[in-house]
TITIDREN-351487 format. One record per residue (C-alpha): x, z, y. Coordinates in steps of 0.25 Angstrom, whole numbers, padded with zeros to 4 digits, always signed. Layout:
BEGIN
XZY ...
This chain:
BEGIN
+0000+0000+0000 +0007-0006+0013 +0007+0006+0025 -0004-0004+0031 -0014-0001+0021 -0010+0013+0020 -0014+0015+0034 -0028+0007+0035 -0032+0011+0019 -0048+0017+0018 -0044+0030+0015 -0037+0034+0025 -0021+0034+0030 -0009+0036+0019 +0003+0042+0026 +0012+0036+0017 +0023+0046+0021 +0031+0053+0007 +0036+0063+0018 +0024+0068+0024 +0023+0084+0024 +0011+0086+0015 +0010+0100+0020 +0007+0097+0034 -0006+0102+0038 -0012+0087+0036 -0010+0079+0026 -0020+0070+0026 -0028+0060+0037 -0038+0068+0046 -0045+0058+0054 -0056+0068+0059 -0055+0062+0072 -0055+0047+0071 -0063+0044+0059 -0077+0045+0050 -0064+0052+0038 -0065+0063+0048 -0074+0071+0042 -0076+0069+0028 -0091+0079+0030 -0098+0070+0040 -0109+0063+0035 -0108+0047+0032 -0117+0046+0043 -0108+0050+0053 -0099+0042+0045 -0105+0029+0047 -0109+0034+0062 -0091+0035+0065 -0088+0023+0057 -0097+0014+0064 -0091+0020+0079 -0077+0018+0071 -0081+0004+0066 -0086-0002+0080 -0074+0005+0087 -0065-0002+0077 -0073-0018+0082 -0071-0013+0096 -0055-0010+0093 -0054-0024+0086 -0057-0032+0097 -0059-0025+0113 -0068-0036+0115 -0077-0032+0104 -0081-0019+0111 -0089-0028+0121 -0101-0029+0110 -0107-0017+0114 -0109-0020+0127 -0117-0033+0123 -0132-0031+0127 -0139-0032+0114 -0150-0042+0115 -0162-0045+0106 -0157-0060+0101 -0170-0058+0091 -0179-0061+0103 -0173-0072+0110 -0175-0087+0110 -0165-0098+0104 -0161-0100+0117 -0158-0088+0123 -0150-0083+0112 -0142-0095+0113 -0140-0089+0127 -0135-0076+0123 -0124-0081+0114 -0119-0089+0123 -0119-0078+0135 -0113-0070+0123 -0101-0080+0120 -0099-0084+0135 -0099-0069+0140 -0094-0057+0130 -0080-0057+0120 -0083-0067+0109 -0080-0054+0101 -0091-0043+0105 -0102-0052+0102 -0102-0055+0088 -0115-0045+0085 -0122-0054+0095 -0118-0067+0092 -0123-0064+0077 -0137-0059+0082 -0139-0071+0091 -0133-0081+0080 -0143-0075+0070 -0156-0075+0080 -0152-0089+0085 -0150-0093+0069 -0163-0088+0066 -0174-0094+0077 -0165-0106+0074 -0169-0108+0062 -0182-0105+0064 -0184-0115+0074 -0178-0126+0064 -0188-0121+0054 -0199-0125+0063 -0193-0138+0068 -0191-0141+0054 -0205-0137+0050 -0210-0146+0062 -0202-0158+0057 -0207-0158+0043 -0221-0155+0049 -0220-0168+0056 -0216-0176+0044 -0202-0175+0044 -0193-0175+0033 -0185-0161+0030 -0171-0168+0029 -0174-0175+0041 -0175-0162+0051 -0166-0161+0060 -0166-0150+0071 -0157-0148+0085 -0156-0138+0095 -0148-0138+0106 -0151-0122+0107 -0142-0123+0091 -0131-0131+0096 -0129-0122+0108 -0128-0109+0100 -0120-0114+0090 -0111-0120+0102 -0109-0106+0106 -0109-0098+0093 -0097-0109+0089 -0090-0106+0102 -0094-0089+0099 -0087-0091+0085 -0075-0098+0090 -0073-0089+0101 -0074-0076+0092 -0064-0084+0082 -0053-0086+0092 -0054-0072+0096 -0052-0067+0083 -0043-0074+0079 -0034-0069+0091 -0039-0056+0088 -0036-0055+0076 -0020-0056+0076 -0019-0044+0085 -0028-0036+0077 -0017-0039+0064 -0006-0036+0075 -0013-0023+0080 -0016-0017+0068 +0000-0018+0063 +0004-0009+0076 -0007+0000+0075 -0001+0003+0060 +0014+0002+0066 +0010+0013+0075 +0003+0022+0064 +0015+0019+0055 +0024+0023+0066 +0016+0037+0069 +0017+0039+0054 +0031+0038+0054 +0034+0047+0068 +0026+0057+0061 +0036+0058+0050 +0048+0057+0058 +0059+0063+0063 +0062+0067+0078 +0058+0075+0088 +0044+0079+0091 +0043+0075+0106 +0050+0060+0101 +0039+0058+0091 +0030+0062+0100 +0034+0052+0109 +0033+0040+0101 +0020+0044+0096 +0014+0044+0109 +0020+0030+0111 +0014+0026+0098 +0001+0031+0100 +0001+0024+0116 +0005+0009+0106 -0007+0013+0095 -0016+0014+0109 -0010-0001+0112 -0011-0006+0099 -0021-0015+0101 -0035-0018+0092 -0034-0019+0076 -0045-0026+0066 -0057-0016+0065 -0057-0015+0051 -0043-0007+0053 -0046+0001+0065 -0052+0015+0059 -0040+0015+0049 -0029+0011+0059 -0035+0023+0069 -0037+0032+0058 -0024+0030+0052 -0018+0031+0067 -0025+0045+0072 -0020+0049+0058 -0007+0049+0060 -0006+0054+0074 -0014+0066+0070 -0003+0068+0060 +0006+0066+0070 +0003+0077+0077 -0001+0086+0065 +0009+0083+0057 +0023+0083+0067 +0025+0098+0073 +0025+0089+0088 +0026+0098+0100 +0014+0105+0102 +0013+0103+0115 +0013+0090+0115 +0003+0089+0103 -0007+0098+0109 -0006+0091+0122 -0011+0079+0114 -0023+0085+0106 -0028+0092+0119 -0028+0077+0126 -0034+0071+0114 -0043+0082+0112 -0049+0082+0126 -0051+0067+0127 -0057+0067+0113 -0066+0080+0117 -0070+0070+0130 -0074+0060+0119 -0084+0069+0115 -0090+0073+0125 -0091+0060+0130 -0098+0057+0116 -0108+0069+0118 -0113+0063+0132 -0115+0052+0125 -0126+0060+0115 -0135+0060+0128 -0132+0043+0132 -0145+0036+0131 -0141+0023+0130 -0136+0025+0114 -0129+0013+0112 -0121+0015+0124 -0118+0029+0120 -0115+0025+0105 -0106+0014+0111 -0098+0023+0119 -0097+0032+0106 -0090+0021+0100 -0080+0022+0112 -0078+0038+0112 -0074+0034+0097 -0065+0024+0099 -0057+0033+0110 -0059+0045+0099 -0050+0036+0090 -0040+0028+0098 -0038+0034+0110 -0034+0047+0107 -0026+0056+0097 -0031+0069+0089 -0033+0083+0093 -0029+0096+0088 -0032+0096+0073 -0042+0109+0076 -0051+0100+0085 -0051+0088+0077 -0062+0091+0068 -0070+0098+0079 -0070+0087+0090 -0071+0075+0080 -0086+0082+0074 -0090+0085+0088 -0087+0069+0092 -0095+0065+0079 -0105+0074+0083 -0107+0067+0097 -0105+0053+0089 -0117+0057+0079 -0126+0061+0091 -0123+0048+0099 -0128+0040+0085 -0141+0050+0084 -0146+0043+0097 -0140+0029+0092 -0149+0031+0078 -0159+0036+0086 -0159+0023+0096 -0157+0013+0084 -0170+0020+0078 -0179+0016+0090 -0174+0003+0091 -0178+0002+0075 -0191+0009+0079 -0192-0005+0091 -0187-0014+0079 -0199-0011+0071 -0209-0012+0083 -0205-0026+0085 -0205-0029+0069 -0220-0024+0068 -0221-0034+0084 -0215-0046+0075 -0224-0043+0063 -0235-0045+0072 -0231-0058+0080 -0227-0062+0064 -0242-0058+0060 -0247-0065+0071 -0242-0078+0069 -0247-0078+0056 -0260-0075+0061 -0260-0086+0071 -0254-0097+0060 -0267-0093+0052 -0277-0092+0063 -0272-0108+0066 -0284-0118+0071 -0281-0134+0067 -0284-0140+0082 -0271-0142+0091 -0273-0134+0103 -0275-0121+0094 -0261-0123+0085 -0256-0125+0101 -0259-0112+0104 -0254-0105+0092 -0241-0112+0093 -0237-0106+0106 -0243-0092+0101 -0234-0095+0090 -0222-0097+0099 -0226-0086+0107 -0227-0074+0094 -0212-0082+0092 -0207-0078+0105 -0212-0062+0104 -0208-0062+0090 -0193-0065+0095 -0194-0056+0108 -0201-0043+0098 -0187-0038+0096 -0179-0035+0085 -0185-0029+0071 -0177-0020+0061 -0166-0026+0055 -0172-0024+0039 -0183-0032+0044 -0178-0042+0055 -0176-0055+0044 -0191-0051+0038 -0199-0051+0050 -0190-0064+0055 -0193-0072+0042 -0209-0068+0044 -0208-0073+0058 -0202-0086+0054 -0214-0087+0043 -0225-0083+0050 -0219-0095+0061 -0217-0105+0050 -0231-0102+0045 -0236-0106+0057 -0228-0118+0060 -0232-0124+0047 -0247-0125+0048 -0245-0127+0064 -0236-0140+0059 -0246-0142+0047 -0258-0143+0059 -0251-0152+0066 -0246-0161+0056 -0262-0164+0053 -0265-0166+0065 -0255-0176+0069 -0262-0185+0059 -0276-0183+0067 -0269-0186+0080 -0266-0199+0076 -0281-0201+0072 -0284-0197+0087 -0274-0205+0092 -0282-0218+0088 -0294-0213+0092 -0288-0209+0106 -0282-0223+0107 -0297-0229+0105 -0303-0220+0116 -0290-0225+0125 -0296-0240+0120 -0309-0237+0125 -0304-0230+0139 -0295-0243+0143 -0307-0253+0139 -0318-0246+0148 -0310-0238+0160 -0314-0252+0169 -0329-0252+0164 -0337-0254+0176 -0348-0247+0169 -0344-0233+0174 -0358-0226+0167 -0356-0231+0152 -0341-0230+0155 -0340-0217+0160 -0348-0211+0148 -0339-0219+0140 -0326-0213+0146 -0331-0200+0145 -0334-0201+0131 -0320-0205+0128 -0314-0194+0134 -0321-0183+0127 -0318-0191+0114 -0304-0190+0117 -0303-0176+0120 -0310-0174+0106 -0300-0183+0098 -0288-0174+0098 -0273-0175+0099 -0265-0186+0096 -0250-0189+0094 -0242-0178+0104 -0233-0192+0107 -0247-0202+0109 -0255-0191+0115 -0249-0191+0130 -0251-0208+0128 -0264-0210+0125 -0270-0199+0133 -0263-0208+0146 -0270-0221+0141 -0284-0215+0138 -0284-0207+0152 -0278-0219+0160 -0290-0225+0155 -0300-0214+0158 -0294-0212+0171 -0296-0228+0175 -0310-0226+0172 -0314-0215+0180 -0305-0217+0192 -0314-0229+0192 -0327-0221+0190 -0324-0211+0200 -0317-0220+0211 -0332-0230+0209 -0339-0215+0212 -0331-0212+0224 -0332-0225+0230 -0346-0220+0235 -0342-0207+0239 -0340-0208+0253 -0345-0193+0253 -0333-0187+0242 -0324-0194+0251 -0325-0188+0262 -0324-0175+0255 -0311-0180+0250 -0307-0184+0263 -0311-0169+0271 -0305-0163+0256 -0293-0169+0259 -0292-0163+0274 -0297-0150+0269 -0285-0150+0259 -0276-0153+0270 -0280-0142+0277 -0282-0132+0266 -0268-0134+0264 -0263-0134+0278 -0270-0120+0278 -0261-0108+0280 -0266-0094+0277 -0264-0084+0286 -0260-0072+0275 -0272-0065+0279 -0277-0066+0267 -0294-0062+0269 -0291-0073+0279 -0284-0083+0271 -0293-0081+0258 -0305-0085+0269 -0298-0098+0274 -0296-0101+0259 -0312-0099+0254 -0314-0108+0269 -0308-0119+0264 -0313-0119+0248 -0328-0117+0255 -0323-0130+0266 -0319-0137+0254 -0330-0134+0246 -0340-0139+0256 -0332-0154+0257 -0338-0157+0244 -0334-0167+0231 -0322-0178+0234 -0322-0192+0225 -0318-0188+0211 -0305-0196+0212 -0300-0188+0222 -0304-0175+0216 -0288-0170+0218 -0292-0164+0230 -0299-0153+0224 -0286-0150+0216 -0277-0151+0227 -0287-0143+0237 -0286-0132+0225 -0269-0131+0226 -0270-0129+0240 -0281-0118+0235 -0270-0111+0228 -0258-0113+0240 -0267-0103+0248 -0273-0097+0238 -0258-0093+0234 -0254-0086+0248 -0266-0077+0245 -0265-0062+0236 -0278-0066+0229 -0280-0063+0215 -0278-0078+0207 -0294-0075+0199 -0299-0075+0213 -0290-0087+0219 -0295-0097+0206 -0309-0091+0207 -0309-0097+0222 -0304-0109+0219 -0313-0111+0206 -0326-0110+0216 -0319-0123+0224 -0318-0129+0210 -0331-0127+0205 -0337-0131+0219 -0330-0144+0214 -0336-0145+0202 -0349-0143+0205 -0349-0155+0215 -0343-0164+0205 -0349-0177+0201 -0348-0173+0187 -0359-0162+0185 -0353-0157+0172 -0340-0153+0180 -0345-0139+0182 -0351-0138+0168 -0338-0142+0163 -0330-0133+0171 -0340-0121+0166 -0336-0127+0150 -0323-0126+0153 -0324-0112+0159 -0331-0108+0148 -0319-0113+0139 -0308-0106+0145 -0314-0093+0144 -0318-0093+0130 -0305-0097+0128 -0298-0087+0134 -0307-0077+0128 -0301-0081+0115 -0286-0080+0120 -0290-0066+0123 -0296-0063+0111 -0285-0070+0103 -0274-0062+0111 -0283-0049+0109 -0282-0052+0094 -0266-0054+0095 -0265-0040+0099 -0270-0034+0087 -0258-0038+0080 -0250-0028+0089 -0258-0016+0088 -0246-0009+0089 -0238-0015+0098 -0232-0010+0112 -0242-0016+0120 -0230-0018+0130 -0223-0027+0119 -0221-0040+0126 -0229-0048+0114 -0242-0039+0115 -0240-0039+0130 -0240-0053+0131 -0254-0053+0123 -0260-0042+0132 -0255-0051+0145 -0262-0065+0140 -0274-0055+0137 -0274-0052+0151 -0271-0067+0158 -0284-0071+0148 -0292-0059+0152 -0290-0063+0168 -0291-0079+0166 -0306-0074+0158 -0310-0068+0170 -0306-0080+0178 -0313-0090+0169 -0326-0079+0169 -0327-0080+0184 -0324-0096+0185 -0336-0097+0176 -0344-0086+0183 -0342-0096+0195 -0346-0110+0186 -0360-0103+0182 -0362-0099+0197 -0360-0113+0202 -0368-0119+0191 -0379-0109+0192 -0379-0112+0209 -0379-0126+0206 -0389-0126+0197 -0398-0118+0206 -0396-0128+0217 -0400-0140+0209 -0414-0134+0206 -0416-0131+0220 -0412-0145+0223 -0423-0148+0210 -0434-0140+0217 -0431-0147+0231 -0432-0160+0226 -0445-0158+0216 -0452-0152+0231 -0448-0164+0237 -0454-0173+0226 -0467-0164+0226 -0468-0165+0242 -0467-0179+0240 -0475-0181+0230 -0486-0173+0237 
């Protein structure tokens, strides 16, 4: 056995010296001070506890720049996009030593490799969905090539370093055992005790100097180090002055250290204070020498002590973040259960498979921004989310792959109403034509969708033709309205001014010269059809003053929906205002079911913080809903209102006109 492995063997350090006085009082290594062998009666659990402080002193020791990881803000990579952690890497590479970010890189590399794959899964899913051959898939992303880019110029950054490290660590460790050797050797020689003394504190001041060693050779090189220069001391009758003078020294920064540690019992920030714990060690072990042998024991229990209370409040604060994990896992089992709800509660029309796709994506996102999950169940609950999203994507693309083929049947009767909208939009018979053109149009709004890449197309063609038609209907009907004309014409001045108009932040008076000119416009009465803009433009100049006023928005579009339904009422079409009271009626039973739906959502987080950002998300579209129901309530309130006066006024205009024909008759 070379003196080499003598010195760095498991089980301790041989002395290797035939002359050593076995009648000294120490014989043997006692390492009380610097390592778990110190006391062979504490439990394994303080054990593991110094080991682990010794373990992440030895990285830090390795490498200077390693001890840089623990001031990396740790980030939950779990929740973030494909993008954004393609970000982090690269601020991660760009901005900290290639060495103290190894922990990092891995989570990112693993998340990254994850959604990744998941993402190909559904490309590939889609492919085949559309009739595509497996060996013929083919996927890019320039969101890959970029992190591998700098995961490559990571990995050759971290080789280059190394490689230069690695070197000095071989030469390092050589002097390190020099040194020992030569404190070995001093201890056994002969000369005066003050000479002795003096090159041992000059080897000591070159073991400070002597630069990092590999980590899996630190704790024996230190252990192997402290224990020759206890026996040192205890061994050589050196001058007693000279040798308490050091034990006193070291025996009051060592104390310091401990009550140092103990402050730190009371840090509430436990990382921090477990971090600095790892430093009070590391000077425990290099910086400074032994003590009197009567104090080491004590001082050494009384700094474990400390140690085992910091890791108390460490255990304590990884025991509520497991307590956060399985929060989050029961929020991920119900965004898992609810998507398997919503892939079964499926209808077979477009619109509906629209929406769930985007409530899909949306239970996607929250799922990645619930958090992290314990560890034994991270892998489980990933692979049900990535089935429960399969499921879904499977019958989503099952849908759409039927209903391609119906589009192509609605594609040739589109082209056919398209044919019959060209050959009539110059008919001069505008009373057979313009039922005809109607018809058409609802027919087409019944057919369906067609081909995404022929939708846009033919819906040009069919509306060109449409448009022809009644721009010639409508400009044939204005050429005798000398009357909407003119209210075009005093429209158009009134627009001027409206928008001319400044307020003057007197907001009672300002609110007045508004209503003034919504009643002034009112009053001018119905412009050509053709021209009907007006009415869209004179409602944006609504909205600039509108907009210098503190009003409440319900009451601004209640305002401006009197002026519409003023419009309506006078329009040619007298099925404009039933229409506007179908469509009313339409919104509000629609947005009573996105209520109820969102109502139901919540039963699936009974449980759940209602400050959670997923469950207060629910409770905020409940409320936009709840307020836009109101809205619709009130426009509707205002229809029946209108149609109830109209109503009225045509049987008084009845009952004038039966008078008139009984006076006459009479």
């Amino acid at each position: 056995m070379s003196e080499q492995d003598n010195l760095l063997n498991a089980d301790g350090i041989e002395d290797n010296n035939p002359t050593k006085n076995t009648s000294e009082e120490e014989t043997t290594p006692s390492l009380t001070e610097d390592s778990t062998t110190q006391n062979t009666n504490s439990d394994s659990s303080d054990d593991d506890l110094i080991n682990e402080i010794d373990e992440s002193n030895a990285e830090d020791a390795e490498d200077e720049g390693n001890s840089d990881r623990h001031t990396i803000e740790d980030k939950d990579y779990h929740a973030m996009s494909l993008d954004e952690l393609v970000i982090e890497l690269e601020k991660l590479v760009k901005n900290h030593k290639i060495q103290a970010i190894k922990k990092h890189v891995d989570d990112i590399k693993n998340e990254f490799t994850e959604k990744f794959n998941a993402l190909l899964d559904e490309k590939k899913e889609d492919f085949l969905s559309k009739g595509g051959n497996e060996i013929d898939f083919h996927y890019t992303n320039p969101l890959q090539r970029s992190f591998k880019d700098i995961y490559k110029e990571y990995r050759t950054k971290l080789t280059a370093h190394y490689k230069n490290l690695e070197k000095g660590l071989k030469d390092n460790l050589a002097n390190r055992l020099s040194i020992i050797d030569q404190i070995k050797a001093l201890t056994d020689s002969d000369g005066t005790m003050n000479s002795k003394y003096k090159e041992f504190k000059d080897l000591q001041e070159q073991w400070k100097n002597a630069g990092a060693i590999p980590r899996d050779k630190y704790n024996n090189a230190w252990n192997s180090y402290h224990f020759n220069v206890e026996r040192f001391y205890d061994l050589l009758h050196l001058d007693r002055d000279l040798r308490d003078k050091d034990f006193e020294h070291n025996l009051e920064k060592k104390t310091k250290i401990i009550e140092r540690a103990e402050e730190l019992v009371n840090e509430e920030n436990t990382n921090r204070a477990f971090r600095e714990l790892q430093a009070l060690h590391k000077l425990w072990k290099e910086d400074l020498g032994p003590v009197a042998k009567e104090h080491r024991e004590v001082i050494w229990e009384r700094f474990k002590q400390a140690t085992k209370a910091i890791n108390a409040k460490r255990q304590d604060y990884f025991k509520h973040l497991d307590e956060l994990y399985e929060k989050n896992l029961e929020l991920k089992q119900g965004i898992i259960a609810l998507i398997k709800e919503k892939t079964q509660n499926t209808q077979d029309n477009h619109k509906s498979w629209q929406n769930k796709i985007k409530e899909i994506e949306a239970l996607r996102e929250e799922f990645f921004k619930a958090g992290k999950v314990p560890i034994k169940v991270n892998e489980a609950t990933w692979a049900k989310f990535k089935e429960a999203v399969r499921d879904f994507n499977h019958k989503k693309n099952a849908f759409y792959k039927n209903l391609k083929k119906d589009q192509y049947v609605n594609l040739e009767k589109k082209r056919e109403l398209v044919k019959i909208a060209e050959d009539n939009k110059d008919s001069d018979d505008f009373e057979k034509t313009t039922a005809l053109m109607k018809k058409i149009q609802s027919d087409w709004k019944r057919i369906g969708h067609v081909p995404r890449k022929d939708s846009d197309k033919i819906w040009k063609q069919f509306r060109a033709a449409c448009n022809h038609y009644f721009d010639r209907l409508h400009a044939k009907r204005n050429e005798a309205s000398a009357e909407e004309e003119k209210a075009y014409a005093d429209k158009e001045s009134m627009l001027k001014l409206v928008k001319e108009t400044k307020l003057t932040g007197e907001q009672k008076a300002d609110l007045a010269t508004i209503k003034q000119h919504i009643a002034n416009w009112k009053n001018i009465g119905r412009v050509p059809s053709n021209k009907r803009k007006i009415e869209s433009d004179f409602n944006k100049a609504l909205d600039t003053l509108f907009g210098t006023l503190d009003m409440n928005k319900s009451e601004v579009e209640m305002m401006k929906y009197e002026n519409k339904l003023q419009d309506l009422s006078s329009a040619r079409d007298q099925r404009a205002l039933q229409n506007e009271y179908n469509f009313i009626r339409k919104k509000i039973d629609e947005t009573k079911g996105e209520i109820n739906q969102l109502q139901n959502n919540l039963l699936f987080f009974k449980d759940a913080d209602r400050k959670n950002p997923l469950v207060k998300s629910v409770y905020d579209n409940i409320d936009k809903h709840t307020e836009a129901l109101k809205t619709w309530k009130a426009k509707l309130k205002k229809i029946k209102v209108m149609e109830n006066a109209k109503a009225k006024a045509e049987e008084a205009t009845t009952e004038e006109t039966n008078t008139a024909d009984n006076n006459d008759a009479e």
